[in-house]
C-alpha positions as CSV (number, residue, x, y, z in Angstrom):
1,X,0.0,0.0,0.0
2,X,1.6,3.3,-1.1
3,X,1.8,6.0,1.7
4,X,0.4,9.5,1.0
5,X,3.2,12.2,0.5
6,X,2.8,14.7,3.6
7,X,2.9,18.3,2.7
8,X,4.3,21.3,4.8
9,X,3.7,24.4,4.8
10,X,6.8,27.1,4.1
11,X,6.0,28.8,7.6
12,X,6.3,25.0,9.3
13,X,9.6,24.5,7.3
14,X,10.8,28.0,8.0
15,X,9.9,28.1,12.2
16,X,12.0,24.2,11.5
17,X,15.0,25.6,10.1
18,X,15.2,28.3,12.4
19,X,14.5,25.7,15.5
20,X,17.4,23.1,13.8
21,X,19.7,26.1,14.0
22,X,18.8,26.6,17.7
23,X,19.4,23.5,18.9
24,X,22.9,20.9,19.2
25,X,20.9,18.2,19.0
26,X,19.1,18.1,15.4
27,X,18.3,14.6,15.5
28,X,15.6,15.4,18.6
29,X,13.7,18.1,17.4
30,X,13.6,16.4,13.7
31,X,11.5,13.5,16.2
32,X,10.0,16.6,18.3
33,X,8.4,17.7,14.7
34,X,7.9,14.2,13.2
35,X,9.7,14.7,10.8
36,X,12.8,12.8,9.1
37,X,16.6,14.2,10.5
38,X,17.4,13.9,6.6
39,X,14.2,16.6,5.7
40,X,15.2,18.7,8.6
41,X,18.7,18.8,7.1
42,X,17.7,19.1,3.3
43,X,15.2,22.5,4.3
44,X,18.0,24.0,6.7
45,X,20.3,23.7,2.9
46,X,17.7,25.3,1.1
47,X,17.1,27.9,3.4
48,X,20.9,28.7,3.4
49,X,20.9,29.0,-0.4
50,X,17.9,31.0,-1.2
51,X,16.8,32.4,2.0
52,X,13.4,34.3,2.2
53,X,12.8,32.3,-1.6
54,X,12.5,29.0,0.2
55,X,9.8,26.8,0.0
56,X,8.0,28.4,-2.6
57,X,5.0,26.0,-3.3
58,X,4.1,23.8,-6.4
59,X,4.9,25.4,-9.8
60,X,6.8,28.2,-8.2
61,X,11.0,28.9,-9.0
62,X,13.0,28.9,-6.5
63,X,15.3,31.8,-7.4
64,X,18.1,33.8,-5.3
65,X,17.4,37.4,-5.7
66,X,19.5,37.8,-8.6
67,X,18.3,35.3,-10.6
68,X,14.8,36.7,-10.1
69,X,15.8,40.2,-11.2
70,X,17.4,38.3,-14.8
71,X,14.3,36.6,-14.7
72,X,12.4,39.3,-14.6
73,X,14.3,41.5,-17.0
74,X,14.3,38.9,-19.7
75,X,10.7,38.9,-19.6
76,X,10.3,42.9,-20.0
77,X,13.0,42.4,-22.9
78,X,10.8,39.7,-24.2
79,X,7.8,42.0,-24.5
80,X,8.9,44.8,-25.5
81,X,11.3,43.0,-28.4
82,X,6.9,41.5,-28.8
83,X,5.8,45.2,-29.0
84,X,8.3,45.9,-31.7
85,X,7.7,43.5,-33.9
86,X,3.9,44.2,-33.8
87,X,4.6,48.2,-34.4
88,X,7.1,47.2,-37.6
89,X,4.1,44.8,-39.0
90,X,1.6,47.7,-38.5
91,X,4.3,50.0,-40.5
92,X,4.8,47.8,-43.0
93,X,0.6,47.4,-43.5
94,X,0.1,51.2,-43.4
95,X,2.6,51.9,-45.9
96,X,1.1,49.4,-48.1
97,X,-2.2,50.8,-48.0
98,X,-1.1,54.2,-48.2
99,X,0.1,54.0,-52.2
């Protein structure tokens, strides 16, 4: 019989991480929270990598701050390279029409 995949929420994994790096003795709270020592230990990397971006949610990038302003300026480049294209199209109809 399969077991169902528990799900925490980022606040539960945060207020763990932040507990984990209380405490000398990991291995008791990860019990404490019933929870695996080896999840306690994977959320407290996480947390050290991206920080506040931890534990985003289902369909959501994890991304350090400067990954999320690329990400974001690659999509403004994106639509405005979009915009440009439409405005040389509309040009190119006009000017047609025009003669």
């Amino acid at each position: 019989m399969k077991r169902e995949r528990k799900i925490y929420d980022p606040a539960f994994k945060t207020k763990a991480v932040q507990l984990s790096n209380e405490r000398t003795n990991v291995s008791e709270l990860a019990r404490e929270l019933g929870i695996a020592v080896t999840l306690l230990y994977k959320w407290r990397k996480e947390y050290e990598e991206f920080g506040k971006g931890s534990f985003p949610g289902n369909g959501n990038l994890k991304l350090t701050p400067e990954q999320e302003k690329i990400h974001e300026l690659a999509k403004k480049l994106k639509d405005a390279e979009l915009e440009r294209d439409i405005l040389k199209k509309a040009i190119g109809i006009f000017s047609k029409s025009g003669r």
